[in-house]
C-alpha positions in Angstrom: 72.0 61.6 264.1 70.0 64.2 263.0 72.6 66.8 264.0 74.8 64.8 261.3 72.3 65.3 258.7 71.7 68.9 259.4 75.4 69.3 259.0 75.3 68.0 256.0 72.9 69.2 254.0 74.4 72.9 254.8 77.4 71.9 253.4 75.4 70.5 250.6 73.8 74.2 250.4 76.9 76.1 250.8 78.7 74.0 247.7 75.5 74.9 245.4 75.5 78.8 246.3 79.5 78.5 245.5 78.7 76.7 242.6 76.2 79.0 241.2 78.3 81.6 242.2 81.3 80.8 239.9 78.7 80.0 237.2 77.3 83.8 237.4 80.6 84.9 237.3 81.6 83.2 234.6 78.2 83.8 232.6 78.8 87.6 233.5 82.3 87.3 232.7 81.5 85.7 229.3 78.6 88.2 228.4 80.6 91.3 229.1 83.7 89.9 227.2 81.5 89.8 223.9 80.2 92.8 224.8 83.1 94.6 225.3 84.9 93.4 221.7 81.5 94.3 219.9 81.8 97.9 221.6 85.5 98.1 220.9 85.1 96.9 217.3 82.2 99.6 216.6 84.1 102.4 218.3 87.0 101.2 215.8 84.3 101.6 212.7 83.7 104.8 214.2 87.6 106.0 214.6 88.1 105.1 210.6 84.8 106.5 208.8 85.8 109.9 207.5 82.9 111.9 207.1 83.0 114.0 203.9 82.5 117.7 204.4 80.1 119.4 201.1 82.2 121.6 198.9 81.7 124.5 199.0 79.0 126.7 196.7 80.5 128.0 193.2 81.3 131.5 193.5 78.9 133.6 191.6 80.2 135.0 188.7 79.0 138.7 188.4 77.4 139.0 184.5 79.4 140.8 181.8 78.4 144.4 181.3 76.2 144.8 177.8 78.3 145.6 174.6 78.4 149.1 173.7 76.6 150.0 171.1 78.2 149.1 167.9 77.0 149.8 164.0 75.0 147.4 162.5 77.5 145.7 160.0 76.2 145.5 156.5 75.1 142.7 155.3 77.9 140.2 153.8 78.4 140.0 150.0 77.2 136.9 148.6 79.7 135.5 146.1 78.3 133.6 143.6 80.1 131.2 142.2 79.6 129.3 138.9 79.2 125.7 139.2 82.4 123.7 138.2 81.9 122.5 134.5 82.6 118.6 135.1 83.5 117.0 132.0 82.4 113.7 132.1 84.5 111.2 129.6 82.3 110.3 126.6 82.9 106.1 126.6 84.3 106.0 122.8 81.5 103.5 120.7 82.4 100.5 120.7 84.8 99.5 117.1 82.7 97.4 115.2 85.0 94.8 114.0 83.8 92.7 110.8 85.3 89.6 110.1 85.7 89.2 106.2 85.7 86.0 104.8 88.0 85.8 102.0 86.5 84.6 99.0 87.0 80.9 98.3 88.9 80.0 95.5 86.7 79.1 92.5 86.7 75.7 92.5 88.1 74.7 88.8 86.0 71.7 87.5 88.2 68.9 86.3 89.3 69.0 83.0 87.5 67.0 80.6 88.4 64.3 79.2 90.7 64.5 76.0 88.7 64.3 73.1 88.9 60.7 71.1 91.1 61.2 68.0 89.4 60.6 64.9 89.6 57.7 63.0 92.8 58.1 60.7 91.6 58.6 57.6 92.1 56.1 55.0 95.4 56.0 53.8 94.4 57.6 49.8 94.6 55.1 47.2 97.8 54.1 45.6 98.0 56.3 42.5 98.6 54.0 39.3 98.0 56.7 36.6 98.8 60.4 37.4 96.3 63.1 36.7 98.0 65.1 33.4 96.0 68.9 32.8 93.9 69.2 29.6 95.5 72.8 29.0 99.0 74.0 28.8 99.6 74.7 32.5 102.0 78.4 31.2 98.2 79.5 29.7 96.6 79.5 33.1 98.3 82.2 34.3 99.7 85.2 32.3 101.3 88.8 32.5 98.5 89.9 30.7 97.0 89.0 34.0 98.9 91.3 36.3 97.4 93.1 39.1 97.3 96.8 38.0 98.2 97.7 42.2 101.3 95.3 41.6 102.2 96.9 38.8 101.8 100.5 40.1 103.6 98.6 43.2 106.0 97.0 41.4 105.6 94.1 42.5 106.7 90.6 41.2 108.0 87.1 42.3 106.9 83.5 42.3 104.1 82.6 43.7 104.1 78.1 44.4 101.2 76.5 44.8 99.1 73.1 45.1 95.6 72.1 43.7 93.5 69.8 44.7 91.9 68.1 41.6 88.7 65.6 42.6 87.6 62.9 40.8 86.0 64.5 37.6 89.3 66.4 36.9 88.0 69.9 38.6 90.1 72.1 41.1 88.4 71.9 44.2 91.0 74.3 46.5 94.2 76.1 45.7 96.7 76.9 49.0 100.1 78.8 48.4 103.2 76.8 49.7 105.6 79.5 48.7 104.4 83.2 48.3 105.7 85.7 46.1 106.2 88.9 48.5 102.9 90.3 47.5 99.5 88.8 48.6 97.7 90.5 45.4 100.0 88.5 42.9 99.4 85.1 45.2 95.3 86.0 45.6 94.9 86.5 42.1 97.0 83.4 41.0 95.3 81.4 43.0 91.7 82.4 41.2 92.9 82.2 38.2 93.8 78.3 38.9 90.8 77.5 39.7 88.7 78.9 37.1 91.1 78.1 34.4 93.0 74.8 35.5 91.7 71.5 33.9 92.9 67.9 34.5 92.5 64.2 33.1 91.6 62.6 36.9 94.4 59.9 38.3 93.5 56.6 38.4 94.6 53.9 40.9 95.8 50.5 40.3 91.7 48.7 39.4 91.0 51.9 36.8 89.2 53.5 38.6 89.2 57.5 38.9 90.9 59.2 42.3 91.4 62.2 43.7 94.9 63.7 43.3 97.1 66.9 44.4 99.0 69.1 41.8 101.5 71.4 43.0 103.3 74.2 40.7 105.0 77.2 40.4 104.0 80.5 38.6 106.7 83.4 38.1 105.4 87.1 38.1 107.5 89.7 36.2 106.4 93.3 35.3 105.5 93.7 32.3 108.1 95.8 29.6 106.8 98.9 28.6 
């Protein structure tokens, strides 16, 4: 019985060293796998980095010999030049426009009212009696009379007249209704008339004295020598 057991527990040992065996081998196996693919992947990095080689140092340029000696050029001309006259456009004044008021008609003021017309005058009194003259009327008026311009004229017509006689018989005014050609002849017959003319007044239908016209007519001839 205790041979069995021995037997068995190193088969029991035996299986655990296989065991950890395979386990080491397959941790190994596992650790140099990685390994391997970091190593591979690095060397990669390494195969495609391209290392840049410096560029070569710029080539030195020898210097430029010195200019020969040349003659100092004079110096340049200074051109003066006259400032450009710039005419500057004077705005016109402004037009100064004036509005005119046209006068405003004159304002007419309305016409006045006509004038009343006298009173007619009284119509003059019928005449019952005429007025008769107190003198021959041919001795009022005479050639012995006559202008001495309208004889030196020769002048001569008929000069017609009219008196007015008042109430008293006296010639008040004498008008020409007819002249003879000459205004001397009709002038002076006229004064004559009414210094020299007497009447008997009219008289109307109660007795009573009036006012009255006279009219005539007086011929001028030049006197014979």
């Amino acid at each position: 019985m205790a041979y069995a057991d021995r037997n068995v527990s190193g088969s029991r040992f035996v299986a655990i060293v296989i065991v950890a065996i395979i386990v080491a081998g397959l941790g190994y196996a596992f650790v140099t796998g990685l390994a391997y693919q970091y190593i591979k992947k690095k060397a990669e990095e390494l195969k495609t980095f391209e290392v840049e080689e410096p560029p070569p140092p710029p080539e030195e340029v020898p210097p430029p010999p010195p200019p020969p000696d040349s003659p100092v050029p004079p110096p340049p001309t200074q051109i003066v030049t006259p400032p450009a006259q710039v005419q500057v456009q004077v705005p016109s004044p402004p037009m100064q426009t004036t509005t005119t008021i046209p006068p405003q008609p004159p304002i007419t003021p309305p016409a006045p009212p006509a004038p009343v017309a006298p009173p007619q005058p009284p119509a003059p009194p019928r005449i019952a009696k005429p007025l008769k003259p107190r003198t021959p009327p041919g001795s009022w008026v005479t050639n012995d009379d006559y202008p001495a311009a309208a004889i030196r004229a020769e002048q001569q017509g008929t000069t017609g007249f009219r008196l007015s006689v008042d109430a008293s018989g006296k010639v008040t005014d004498c008008q020409v209704t007819s002249s003879s050609g000459s205004s001397v002849l009709d002038s002076t017959a006229c004064s004559l008339l009414r210094r020299r003319a007497r009447f008997t007044p009219a008289e109307d239908a109660g007795g009573n004295k009036i006012p009255a016209p006279f009219s005539s007519r007086f011929r001028w001839e030049l006197p014979k020598n």
